[in-house]
C-alpha positions in Angstrom: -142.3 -224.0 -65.2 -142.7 -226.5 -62.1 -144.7 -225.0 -59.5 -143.8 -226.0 -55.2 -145.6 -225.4 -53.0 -143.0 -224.0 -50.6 -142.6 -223.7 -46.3 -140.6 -221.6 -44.6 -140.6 -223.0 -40.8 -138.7 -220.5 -38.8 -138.0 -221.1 -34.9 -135.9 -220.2 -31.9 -132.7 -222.1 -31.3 -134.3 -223.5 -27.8 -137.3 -225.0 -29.7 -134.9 -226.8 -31.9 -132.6 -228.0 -29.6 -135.8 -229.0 -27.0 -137.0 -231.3 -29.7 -133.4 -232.9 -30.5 -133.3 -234.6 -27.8 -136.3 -236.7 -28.7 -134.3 -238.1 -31.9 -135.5 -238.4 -35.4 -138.6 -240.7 -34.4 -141.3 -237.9 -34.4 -140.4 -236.3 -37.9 -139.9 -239.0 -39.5 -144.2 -239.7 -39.3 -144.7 -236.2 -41.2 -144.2 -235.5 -44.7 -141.5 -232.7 -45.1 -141.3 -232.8 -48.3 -142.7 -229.4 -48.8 -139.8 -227.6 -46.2 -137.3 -225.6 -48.0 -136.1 -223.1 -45.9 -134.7 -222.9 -41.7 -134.1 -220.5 -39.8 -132.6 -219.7 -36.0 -131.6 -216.6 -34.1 -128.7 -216.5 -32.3 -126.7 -219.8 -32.6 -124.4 -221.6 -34.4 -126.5 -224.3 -36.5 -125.5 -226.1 -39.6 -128.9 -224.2 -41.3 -129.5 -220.5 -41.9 -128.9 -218.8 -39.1 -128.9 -214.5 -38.5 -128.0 -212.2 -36.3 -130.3 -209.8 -34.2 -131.6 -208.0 -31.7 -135.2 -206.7 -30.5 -133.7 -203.3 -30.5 -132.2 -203.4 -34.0 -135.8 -204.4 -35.5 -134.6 -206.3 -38.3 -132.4 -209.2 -39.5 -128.4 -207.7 -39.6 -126.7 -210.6 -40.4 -127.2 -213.7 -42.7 -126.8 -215.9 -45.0 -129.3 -215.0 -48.6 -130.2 -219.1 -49.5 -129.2 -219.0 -53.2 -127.2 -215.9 -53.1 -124.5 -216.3 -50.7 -122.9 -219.8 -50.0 -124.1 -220.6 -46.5 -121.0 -221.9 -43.9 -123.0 -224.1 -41.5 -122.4 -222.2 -37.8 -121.7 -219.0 -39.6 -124.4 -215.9 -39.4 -123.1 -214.9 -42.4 -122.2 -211.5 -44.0 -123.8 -208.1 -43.5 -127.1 -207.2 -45.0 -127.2 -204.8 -47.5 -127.5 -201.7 -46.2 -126.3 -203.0 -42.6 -122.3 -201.9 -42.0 -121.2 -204.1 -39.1 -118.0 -204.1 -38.0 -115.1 -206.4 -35.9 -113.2 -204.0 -33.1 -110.7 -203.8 -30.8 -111.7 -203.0 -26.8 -110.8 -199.2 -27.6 -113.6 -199.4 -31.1 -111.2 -200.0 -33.7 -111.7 -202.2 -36.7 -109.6 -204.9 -36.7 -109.0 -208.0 -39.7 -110.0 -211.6 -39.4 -110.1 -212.8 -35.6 -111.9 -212.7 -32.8 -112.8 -209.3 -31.5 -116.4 -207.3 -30.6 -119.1 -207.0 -32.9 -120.4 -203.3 -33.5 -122.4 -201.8 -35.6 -121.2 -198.7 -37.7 -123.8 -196.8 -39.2 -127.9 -195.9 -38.5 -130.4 -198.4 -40.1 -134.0 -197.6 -40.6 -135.5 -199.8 -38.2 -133.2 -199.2 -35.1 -134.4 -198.7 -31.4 -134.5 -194.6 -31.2 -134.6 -194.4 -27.5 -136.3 -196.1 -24.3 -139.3 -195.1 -23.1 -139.1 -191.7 -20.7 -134.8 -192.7 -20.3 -133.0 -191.7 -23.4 -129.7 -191.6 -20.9 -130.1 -195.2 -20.2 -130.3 -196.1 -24.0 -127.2 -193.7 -24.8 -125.3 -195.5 -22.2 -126.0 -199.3 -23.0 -125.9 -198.9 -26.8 -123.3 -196.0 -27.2 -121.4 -196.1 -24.0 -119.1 -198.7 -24.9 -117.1 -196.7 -27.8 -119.1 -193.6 -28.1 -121.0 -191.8 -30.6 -121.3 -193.6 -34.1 -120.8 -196.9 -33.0 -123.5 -199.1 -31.9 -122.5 -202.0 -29.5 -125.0 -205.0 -28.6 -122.9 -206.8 -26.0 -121.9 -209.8 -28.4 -118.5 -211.0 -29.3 -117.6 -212.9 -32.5 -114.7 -213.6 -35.0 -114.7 -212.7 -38.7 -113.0 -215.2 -41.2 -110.9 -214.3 -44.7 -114.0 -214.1 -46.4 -116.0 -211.6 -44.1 -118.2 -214.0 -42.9 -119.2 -213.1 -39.1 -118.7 -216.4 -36.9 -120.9 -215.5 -32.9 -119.2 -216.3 -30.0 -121.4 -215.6 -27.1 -121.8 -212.8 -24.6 -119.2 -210.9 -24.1 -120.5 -211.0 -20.4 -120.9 -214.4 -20.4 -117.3 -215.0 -20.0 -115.0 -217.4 -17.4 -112.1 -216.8 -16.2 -110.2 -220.0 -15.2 -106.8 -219.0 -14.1 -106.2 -215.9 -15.8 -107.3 -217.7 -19.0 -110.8 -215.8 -20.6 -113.0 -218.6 -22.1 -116.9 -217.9 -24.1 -119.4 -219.9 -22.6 -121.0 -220.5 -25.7 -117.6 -222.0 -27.6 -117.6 -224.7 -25.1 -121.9 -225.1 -25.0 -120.9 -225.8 -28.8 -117.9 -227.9 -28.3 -120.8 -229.8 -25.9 -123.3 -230.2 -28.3 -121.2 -231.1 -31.1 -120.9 -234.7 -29.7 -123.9 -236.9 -30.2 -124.9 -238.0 -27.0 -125.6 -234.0 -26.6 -128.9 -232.4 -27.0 -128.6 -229.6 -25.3 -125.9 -227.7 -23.0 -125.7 -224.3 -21.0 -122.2 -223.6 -19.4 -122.1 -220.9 -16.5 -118.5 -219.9 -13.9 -119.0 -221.1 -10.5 -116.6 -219.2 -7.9 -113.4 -221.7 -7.5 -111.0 -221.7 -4.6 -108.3 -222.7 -6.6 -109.0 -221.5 -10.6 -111.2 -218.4 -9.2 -113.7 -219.4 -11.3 -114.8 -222.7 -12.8 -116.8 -224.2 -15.7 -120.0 -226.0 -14.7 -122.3 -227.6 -17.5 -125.7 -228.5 -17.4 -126.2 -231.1 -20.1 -129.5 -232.5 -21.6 -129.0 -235.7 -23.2 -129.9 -236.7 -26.4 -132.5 -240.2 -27.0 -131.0 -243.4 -25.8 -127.9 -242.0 -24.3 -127.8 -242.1 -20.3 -126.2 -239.9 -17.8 -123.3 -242.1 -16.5 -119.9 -241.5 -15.3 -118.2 -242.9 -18.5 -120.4 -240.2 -20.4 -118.5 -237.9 -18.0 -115.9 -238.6 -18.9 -115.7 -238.7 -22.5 -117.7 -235.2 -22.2 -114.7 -233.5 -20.4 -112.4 -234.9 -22.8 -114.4 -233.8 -26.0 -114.4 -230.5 -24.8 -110.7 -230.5 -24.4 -109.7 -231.7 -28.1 -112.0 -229.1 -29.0 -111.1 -226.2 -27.2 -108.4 -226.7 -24.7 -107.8 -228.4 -21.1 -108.9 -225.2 -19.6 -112.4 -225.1 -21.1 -113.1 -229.0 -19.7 -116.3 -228.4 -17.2 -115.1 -229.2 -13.8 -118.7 -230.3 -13.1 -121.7 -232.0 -15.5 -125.2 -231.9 -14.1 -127.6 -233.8 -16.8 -130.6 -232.0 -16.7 -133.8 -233.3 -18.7 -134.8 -229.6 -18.9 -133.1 -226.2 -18.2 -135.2 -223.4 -16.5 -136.3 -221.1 -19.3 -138.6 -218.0 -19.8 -141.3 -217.8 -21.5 -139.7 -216.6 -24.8 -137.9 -219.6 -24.5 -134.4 -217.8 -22.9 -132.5 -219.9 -20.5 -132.1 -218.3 -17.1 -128.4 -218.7 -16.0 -128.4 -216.7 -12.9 -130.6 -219.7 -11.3 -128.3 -222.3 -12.8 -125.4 -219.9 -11.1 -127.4 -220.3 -7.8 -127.8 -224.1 -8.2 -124.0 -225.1 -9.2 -123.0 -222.6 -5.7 -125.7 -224.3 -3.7 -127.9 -220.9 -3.0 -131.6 -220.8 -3.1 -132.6 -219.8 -6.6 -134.2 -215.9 -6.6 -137.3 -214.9 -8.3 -138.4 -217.7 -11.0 -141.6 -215.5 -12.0 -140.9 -215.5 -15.5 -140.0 -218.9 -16.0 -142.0 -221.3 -18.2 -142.2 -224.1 -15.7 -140.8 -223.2 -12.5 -140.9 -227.6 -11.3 -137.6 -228.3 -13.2 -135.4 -226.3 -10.5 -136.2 -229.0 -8.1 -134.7 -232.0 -10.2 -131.7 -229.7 -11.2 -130.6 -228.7 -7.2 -131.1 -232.7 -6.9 -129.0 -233.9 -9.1 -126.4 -231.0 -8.3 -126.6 -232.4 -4.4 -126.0 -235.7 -5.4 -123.9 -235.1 -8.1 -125.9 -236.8 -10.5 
């Protein structure tokens, strides 16, 4: 039998997206001949993606490469031994849609408690729908084939006129075009709409920020999701603030798009690109 020698290379999403927008120059000097396997947390990619939290200790939801045919931006279907569920707002189980994702049963490696504030952990992961039903925040849709499609926060949701739309279905609809390395969408308080969608866009190598790429942008987003969901603003940004775990901070960008001085940036992993971003958000770059 024919022996490989076989890599597994498994990152965050924000790596991968940091290093997209430097094109396909810098791989293409390395062998990768021996890469079999990718992995992300978190995201929609067109590679093997999961779902997870910290608290839940383990992988819940993913695709199994050779097992289960993989739907590129799909997490996938349930582990086994992981019942996870789609609900309604009152906890019931729904069909195919969108709805909440919850999970229905104990798993061996699941967060017991917080330290010295078992009330707390009862309320954020059991407060939602009650006992029995464990809820980790995140919304998603579920297709005829019980594959379990993430849409984002529920938290991290605008609402533009009475009309409820996921900040990350339109950081996808962003990055989808290929001038787009990276995006993070956040609501800025609107007059008019009440709120509105601002984008903070990282181009990808060779494409420039221009009003033309504005343009086209704002329109790309509307064939993809709706007129609604077009960002009323686009700030290019070379780099988005970030913790050091590689999370991106959106209450600062919040603070930038509404022209308030940012609050603490102690955990960030290079507090110097706020500076650039409330520039080009003055000048409308």
């Amino acid at each position: 039998m024919e022996r490989y020698r076989v890599t597994v290379f498994y990152t965050a999403p924000t790596a991968i997206r940091a290093c997209m927008k430097w094109g396909e120059e810098y791989p293409a000097t390395h062998d990768l001949s021996s890469l079999r396997l990718l992995g992300t947390v978190g995201e929609r990619c067109p590679i093997v993606d999961t779902w997870w939290q910290t608290e839940t200790g383990a992988i819940m939801i993913s695709t199994l490469p050779g097992l289960i045919a993989a739907k590129p931006g799909s997490a996938g279907l349930p582990l086994p031994g992981v019942s996870a569920a789609l609900v309604d707002e009152s906890g019931r189980e729904t069909g195919p849609g969108s709805g909440l994702l919850a999970l229905t049963r104990p798993w061996p490696s699941m967060l017991r408690t917080l330290y010295h504030d078992p009330d707390r952990y009862v309320q954020t992961y059991f407060g939602r729908f009650g006992p029995g039903m464990y809820f980790a925040g995140d919304g998603a849709r579920r297709d005829e084939d019980g594959y379990f499609w993430m849409t984002g926060r529920v938290d991290d949701v605008i609402n533009v006129s009475g009309h409820r739309l996921s900040t990350a279905e339109i950081e996808s609809a962003l990055v989808s075009h290929p001038a787009v390395a990276e995006a993070a969408v956040i609501a800025s308080a609107d007059d008019l709409t009440g709120q509105a969608v601002v984008a903070y866009v990282t181009l990808g190598s060779g494409a420039v920020p221009e009003a033309d790429l504005e343009i086209m942008l704002r329109e790309h987003v509307g064939r993809q999701i709706g007129k609604l969901a077009r960002p009323s603003r686009i700030i290019w940004a070379d780099d988005l603030p970030k913790t050091r775990s590689g999370k991106i901070m959106r209450r600062l960008l919040r603070d930038i798009a509404e022209d308030r001085e940012p609050g603490d940036v102690t955990t960030l992993r290079d507090p110097s690109v706020l500076a650039q971003l409330q520039a080009n958000a003055r000048t409308g770059r």
